[in-house]
N, C-alpha and C positions, 0 to 999 in steps of 0.2 A: 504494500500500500504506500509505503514513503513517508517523507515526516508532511504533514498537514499545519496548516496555521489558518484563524481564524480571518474570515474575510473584513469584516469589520471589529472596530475596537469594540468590546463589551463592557469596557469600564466596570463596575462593579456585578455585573452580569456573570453568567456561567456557560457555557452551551449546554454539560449535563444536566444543570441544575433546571434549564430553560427548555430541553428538548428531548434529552433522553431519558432521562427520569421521571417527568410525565410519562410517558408513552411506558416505561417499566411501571409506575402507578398504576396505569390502565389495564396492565397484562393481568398484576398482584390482584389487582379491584376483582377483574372477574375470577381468575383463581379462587378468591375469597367469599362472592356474593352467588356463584350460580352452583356450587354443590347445595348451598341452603336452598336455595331457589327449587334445585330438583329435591331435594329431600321433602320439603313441604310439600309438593305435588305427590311426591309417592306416600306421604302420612292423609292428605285428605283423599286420595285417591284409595289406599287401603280402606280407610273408617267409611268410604261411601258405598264399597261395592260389597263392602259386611251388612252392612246396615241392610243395602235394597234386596239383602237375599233374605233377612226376617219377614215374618206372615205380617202382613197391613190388615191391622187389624182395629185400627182407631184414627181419630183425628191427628191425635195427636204423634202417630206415625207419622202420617203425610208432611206434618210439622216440623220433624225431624230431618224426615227424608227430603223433604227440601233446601233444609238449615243446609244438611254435607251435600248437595248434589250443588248449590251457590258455591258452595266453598271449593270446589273440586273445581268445577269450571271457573269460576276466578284463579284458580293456583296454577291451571294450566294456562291461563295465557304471560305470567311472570315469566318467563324463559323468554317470551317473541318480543316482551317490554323492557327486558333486560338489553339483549342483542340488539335490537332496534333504537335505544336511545346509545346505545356505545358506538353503534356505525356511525351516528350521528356525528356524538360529542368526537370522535377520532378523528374526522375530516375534517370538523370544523377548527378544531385545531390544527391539522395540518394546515389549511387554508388561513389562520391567524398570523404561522408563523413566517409563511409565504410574505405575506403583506408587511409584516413588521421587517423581513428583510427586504421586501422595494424599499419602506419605508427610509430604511437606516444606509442603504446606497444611493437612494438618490441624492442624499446631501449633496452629492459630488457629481452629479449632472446635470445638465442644462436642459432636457428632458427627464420629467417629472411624467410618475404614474396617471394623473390625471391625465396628462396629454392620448393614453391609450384606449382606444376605445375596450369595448367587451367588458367582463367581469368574471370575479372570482381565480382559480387556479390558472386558468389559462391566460389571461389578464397579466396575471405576476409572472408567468412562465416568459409568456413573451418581454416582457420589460426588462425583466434580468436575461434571457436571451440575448435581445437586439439594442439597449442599451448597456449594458452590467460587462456585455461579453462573456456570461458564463455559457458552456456549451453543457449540454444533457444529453447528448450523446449515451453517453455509459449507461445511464439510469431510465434510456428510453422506453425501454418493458416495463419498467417501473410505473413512468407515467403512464403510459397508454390503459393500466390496469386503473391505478388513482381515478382517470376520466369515468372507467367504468362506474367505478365506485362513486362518482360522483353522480352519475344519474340515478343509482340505487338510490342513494340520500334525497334525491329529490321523491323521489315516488315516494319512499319513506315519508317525507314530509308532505306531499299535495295530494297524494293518488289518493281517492276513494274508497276504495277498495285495500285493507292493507296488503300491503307487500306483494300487492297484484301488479306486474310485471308487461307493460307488453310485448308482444312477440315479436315487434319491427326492430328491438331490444337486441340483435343477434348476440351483438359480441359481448352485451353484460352477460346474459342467459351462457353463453359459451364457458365463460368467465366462472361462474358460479358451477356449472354439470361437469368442468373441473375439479371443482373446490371438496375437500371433505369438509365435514360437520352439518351442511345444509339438506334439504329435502325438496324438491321440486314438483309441483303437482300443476301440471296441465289441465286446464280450462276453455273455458272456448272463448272467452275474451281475454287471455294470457295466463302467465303463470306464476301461481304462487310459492312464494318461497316460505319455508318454517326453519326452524333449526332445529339442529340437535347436541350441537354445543356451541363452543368461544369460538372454535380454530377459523370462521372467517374474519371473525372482530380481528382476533391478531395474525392472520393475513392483512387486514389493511394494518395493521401496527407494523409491521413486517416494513411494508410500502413506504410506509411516512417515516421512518429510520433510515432509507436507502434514498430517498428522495432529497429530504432536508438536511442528513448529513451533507450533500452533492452538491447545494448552493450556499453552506454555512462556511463551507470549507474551502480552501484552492491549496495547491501543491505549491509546498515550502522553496525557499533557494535553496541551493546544495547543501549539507551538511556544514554544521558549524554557522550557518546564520541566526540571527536571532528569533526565536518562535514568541 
């Protein structure tokens, strides 16, 4: 890899502190929140399907057996609330950090962000592209997958229908019937995604480590310069 130095001064700033150690929070976070998550599914899902094998024999069954069959389907949608707000929070941090570094190069340009049209990642990609002169070359699978992942995030947030997918979608859909931990179910106005674990959340954790390492950083002078 070579020695690396930081593209702008961070003054009291970190890059770990600022970039990779979030994104290790986030891995830790669900490590820590979705074994509970599925154990609470598998403890209301045990007490509901005990329950609806007893004889109904009273009101106050029905009472009951409503109480766990709310609880059951409330605890199974925890897991798609869980992964779904982390695709989010994950992008949109990546997309923060993007903008804080236009932000922090363009001091030194005569061409400013604003002057670019469009928005969001692709916005900052071109601006540190064609102003900044960094090339993304290297981490170009990188991005082309983040894009994906960027229209998930939107569906996630506008669509209708959750995590209803549409089929004109090729390369996210491709994207994902790669991916372990997901679940794809075909419909006739597209397709839905469920999970069944983290491993796509930290796929894109993956991405935004590889991407924002790639514009935070530039290759050192030769050895022995000051880093």
């Amino acid at each position: 890899m070579g020695f690396m130095r930081n593209r702008i001064a961070w003054g009291n700033e970190d890059y770990f502190k600022e970039i990779d150690f979030p994104f290790d929070a986030m891995g830790a976070y669900l490590d820590a929140v979705a074994p509970f998550v599925a154990q609470r599914l598998e403890l209301t899902k045990n007490k509901f399907e005990s329950f609806a094998h007893e004889p109904a024999n009273s009101l106050e069954w029905a009472d009951d057996w409503f109480e766990l069959w709310s609880a059951f389907e409330t605890a199974s949608l925890l897991l798609d609330l869980l992964y779904d707000s982390q695709l989010v929070s994950v992008y949109s941090f990546i997309e923060r950090k993007l903008l804080f570094l236009c932000k922090e190069l363009e001091k030194d340009q005569s061409i400013k962000l604003t002057d670019f049209n469009g928005k969001g990642i692709q916005k900052f990609r071109n601006y540190l592209s064609k102003v900044c002169s960094i090339d993304f070359a290297e981490v170009e699978h990188s991005w082309r997958e983040l894009s994906h992942f960027g229209i998930l995030r939107n569906i996630l947030i506008h669509s209708e229908q959750p995590r209803l997918i549409p089929m004109k979608h090729k390369e996210l859909l491709l994207l994902l019937e790669k991916s372990a931990g997901v679940i794809l179910e075909e419909h006739e106005d597209g397709v839905q995604l469920r999970y069944k674990d983290s491993i796509i959340v930290k796929k894109l954790i993956g991405i935004g480590k590889t991407i924002l390492r790639h514009p935070f950083y530039e290759h050192s002078p030769p050895a022995g310069a000051d880093l």
